[in-house]
SEKE-900820 format. One record per residue (C-alpha): x, y, z. Coordinates in steps of 0.1 Angstrom, whole numbers, plus 5000, padded with zeros to 4 digits. Each point is the difference from the previous one (the first is absolute). Layout:
! SEKE-900820
     u     v     w
     X     Y     Z
...
END
This chain:
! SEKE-900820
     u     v     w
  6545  1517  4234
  5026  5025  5010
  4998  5017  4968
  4976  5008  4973
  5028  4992  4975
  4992  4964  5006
  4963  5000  5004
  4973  4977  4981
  4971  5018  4986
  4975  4979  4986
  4982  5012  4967
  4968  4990  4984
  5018  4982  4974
  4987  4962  4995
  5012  4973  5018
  4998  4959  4994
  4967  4994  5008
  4978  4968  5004
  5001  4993  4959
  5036  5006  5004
  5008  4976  5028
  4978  4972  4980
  5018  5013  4967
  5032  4997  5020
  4990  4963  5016
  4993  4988  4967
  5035  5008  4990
  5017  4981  5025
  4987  4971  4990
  5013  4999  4967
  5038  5006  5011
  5025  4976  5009
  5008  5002  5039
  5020  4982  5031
  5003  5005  5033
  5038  5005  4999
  5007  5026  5026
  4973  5005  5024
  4976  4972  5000
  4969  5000  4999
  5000  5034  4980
  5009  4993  4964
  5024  5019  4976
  4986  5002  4964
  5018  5006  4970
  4987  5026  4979
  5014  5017  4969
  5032  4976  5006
  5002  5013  5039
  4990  4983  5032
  4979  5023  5022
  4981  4997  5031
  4962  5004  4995
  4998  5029  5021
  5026  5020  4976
  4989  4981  4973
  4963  5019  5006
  5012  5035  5002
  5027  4996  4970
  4967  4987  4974
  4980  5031  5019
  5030  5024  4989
  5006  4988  4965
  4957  5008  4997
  4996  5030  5020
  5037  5020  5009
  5004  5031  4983
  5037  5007  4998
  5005  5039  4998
  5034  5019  4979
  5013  5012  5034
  4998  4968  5019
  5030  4978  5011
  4998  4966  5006
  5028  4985  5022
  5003  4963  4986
  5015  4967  5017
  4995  4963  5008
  4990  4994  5038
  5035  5001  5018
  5018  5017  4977
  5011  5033  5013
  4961  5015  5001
  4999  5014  5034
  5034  5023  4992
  4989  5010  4966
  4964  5013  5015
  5020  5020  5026
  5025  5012  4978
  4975  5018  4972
  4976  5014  5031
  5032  5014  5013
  5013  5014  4970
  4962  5014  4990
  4994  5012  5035
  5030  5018  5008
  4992  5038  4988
  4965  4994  5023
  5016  4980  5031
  5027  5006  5019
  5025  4971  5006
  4992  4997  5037
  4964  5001  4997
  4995  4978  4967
  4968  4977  4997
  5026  4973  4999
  5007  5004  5034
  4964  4991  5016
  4989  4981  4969
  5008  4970  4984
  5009  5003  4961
  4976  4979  4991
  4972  5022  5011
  5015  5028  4986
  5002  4984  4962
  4971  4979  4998
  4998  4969  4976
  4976  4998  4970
  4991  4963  5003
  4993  5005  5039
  4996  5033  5015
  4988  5023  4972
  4978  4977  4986
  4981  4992  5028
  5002  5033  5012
  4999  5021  4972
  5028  5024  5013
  4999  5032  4988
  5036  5009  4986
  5021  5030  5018
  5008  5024  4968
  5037  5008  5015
  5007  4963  5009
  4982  4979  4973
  5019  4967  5017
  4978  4967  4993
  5019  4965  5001
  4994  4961  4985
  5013  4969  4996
  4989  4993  4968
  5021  4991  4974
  5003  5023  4971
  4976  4974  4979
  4971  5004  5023
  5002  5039  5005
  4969  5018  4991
  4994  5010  4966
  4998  5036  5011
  5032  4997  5020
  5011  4995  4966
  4981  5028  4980
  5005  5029  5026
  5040  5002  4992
  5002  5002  5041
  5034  4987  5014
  5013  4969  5013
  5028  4992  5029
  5008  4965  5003
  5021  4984  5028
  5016  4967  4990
  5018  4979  5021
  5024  4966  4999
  4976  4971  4999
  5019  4982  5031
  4995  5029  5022
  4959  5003  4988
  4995  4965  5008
  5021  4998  5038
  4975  5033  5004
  4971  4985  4988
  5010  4970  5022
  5008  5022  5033
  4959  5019  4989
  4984  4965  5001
  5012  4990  5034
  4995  5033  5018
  4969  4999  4991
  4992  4970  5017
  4984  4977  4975
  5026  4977  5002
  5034  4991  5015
  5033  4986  4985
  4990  4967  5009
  4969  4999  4983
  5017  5027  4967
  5039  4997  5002
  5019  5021  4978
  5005  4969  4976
  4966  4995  4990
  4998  5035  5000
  5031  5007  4969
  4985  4965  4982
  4968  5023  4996
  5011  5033  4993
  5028  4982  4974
  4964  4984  4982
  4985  5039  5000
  4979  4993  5024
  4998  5032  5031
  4977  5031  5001
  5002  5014  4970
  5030  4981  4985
  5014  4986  4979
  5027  5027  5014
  5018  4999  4972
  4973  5003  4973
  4989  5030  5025
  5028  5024  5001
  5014  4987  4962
  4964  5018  4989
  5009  5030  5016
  5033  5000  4988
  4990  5002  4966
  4975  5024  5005
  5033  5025  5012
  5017  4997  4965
  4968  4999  4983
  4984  5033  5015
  5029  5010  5022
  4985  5036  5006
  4971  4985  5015
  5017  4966  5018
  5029  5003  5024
  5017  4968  5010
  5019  5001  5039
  5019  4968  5011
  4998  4999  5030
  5034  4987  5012
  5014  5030  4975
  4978  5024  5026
  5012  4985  5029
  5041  5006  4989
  4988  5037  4989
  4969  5016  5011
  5013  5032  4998
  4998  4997  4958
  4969  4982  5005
  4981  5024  5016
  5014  5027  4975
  4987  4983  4973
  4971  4990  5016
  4990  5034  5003
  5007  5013  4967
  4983  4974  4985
  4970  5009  5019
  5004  5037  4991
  5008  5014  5033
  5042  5003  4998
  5019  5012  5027
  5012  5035  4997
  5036  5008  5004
  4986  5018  5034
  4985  4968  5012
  5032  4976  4991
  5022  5029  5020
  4974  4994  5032
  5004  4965  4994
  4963  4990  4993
  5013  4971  4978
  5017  4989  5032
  4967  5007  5024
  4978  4981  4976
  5022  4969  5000
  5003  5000  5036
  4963  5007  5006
  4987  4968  4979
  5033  4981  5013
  4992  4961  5012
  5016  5011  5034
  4979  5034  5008
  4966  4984  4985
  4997  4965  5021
  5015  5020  5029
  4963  5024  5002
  4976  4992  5019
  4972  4997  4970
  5023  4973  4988
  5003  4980  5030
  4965  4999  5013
  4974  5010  4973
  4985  4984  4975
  4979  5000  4965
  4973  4989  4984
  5003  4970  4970
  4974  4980  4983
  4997  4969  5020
  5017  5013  5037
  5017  5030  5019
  5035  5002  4994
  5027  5009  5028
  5017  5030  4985
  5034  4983  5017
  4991  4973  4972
  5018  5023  4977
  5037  5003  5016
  5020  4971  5000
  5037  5004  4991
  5003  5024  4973
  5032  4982  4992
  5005  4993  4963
  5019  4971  5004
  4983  4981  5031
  4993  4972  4981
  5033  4985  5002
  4989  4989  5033
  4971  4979  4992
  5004  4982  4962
  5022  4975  4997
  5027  5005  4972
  4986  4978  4975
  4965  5021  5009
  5013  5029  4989
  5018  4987  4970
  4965  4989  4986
  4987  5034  5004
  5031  5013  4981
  4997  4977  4970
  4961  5009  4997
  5013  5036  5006
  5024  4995  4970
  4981  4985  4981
  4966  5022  5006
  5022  5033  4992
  5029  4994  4977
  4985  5012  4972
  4983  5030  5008
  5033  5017  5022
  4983  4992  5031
  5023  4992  5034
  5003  5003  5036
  5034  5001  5021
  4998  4965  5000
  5030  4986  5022
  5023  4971  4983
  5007  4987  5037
  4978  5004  5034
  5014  5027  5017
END
């Protein structure tokens, strides 16, 4: 690694040993499952969510074994959602008094490597947490957090995103990765799924409507982004970002436009344009991951160009009728633009 700010340090803590993995085995079998996405690897539905197994494993092994700590933050999203920005974001914001912009972490490391997941990386690894950037990450919906997650009072950031664009992302993911090609997955089977619930960790809208009650529940601990509102204004974003996170800029800092180097240090454009980005790659449960996996479009609205109107009108109704009463919307288009 290019910096120690985004090292693994593995502990002596346990880990899911052979008892665990029978334990674990056992469980599967008693869940409902399909081979919806990638066959022959199952998703299977578990507390009202569809996971893959390997997930699946490491979320059961946090909810036993992860001790949540008062000054951790957990950046929280559904897979295709905005996770990638958020992650780079908070490290920026937390490492900007001990990094200077043109020799961030971010520049020679990936943000997923320098905010590690609790389902996959610290689990298994049993990362030891960096006191002045206490960044871990999940997909979990809020249901399936932890218990200490809960108990420790630490805070929660949560990305959400409009349910057309997560599902042409999730789409775009599938096929880059290989296991399949729009022949063999096109986007229509695809939206006839994720419209049932079933994706990686969805339903979507069941996901980010948990979260969203958890921010006017507990909203000193929760903060809910949309992440088409971030795209129109970072600049606010970010500022509230940090506060919320308890590291505001200074008047000092907004003069020297740190707001400003942030936005444009974790920006789509300067990210997929490194060289980490383009040719490294990480670690996941089942298979190495391209890091160049991770940058697509980052257009908000790039789904226009693959769902048909009456697609996107289904995801709208659900959308409607999933939020309405909770006060729950994205910038939802009348009309393809």
């Amino acid at each position: 690694m290019a910096s120690s700010a985004c090292d693994v340090h593995k502990t002596s803590e346990p880990q899911n040993g052979e008892e665990g993995k029978v334990k674990f085995e056992d469980k599967l079998k008693t869940l409902d499952k399909g081979d919806f996405w990638t066959p022959p690897v199952n998703l299977y539905r578990y507390e009202g969510f569809w996971f893959f197994p390997d997930f699946l494993e490491g979320i059961m092994l946090a909810q036993e074994q992860f001790k949540s700590h008062p000054n951790d933050i957990i950046l929280c999203t559904a897979p295709k959602a905005g996770t990638t920005w958020i992650k780079a974001l908070a490290f920026a914001i937390l490492s900007r008094h001990g990094y200077d912009f043109s020799s961030n972490p971010l520049l020679t490391t990936i943000s997923h490597e320098c905010v590690r997941y609790i389902e996959v990386d610290y689990i298994r690894n049993w990362t030891k947490r960096d006191p002045e950037i206490p960044l871990l990450a999940t997909h979990m919906p809020y249901t399936s957090l932890p218990k200490s997650v809960m108990d420790s009072g630490c805070k929660i950031v949560y990305v959400g995103r409009d349910p057309k664009a997560v599902l042409v992302s999730l789409w775009h993911f599938l096929l880059k990765l290989g296991r399949k090609d729009k022949v063999q997955f096109p986007i229509e089977k695809a939206h006839e799924l994720f419209c049932e619930g079933v994706s990686s960790y969805g339903p979507y809208w069941d996901h980010a409507l948990g979260y969203w009650k958890a921010s006017l529940e507990r909203p000193n601990n929760v903060l809910f982004f949309k992440y088409e509102d971030m795209k129109r204004d970072p600049c606010s974003h970010v500022k509230r970002l940090a506060e919320f996170l308890g590291t505001p800029f200074s008047g000092e800092e907004e003069a020297d436009a740190a707001v400003e180097k942030v936005i444009k240090l974790c920006s789509f454009e300067t990210l997929s344009k490194l060289e980490v980005n383009k040719t490294g790659h990480i670690d996941s449960p089942s298979m190495p991951l391209a890091n160049n996996l991770f940058f697509r479009e980052g257009e908000s609205k790039d789904w226009v160009n693959h769902l048909s109107k009456e697609m996107a009108e289904r995801i709208d109704r659900i959308s409607v009728e999933k939020f309405k009463d909770f006060g729950l919307s994205f910038d939802v288009p009348t009309e393809q633009e």
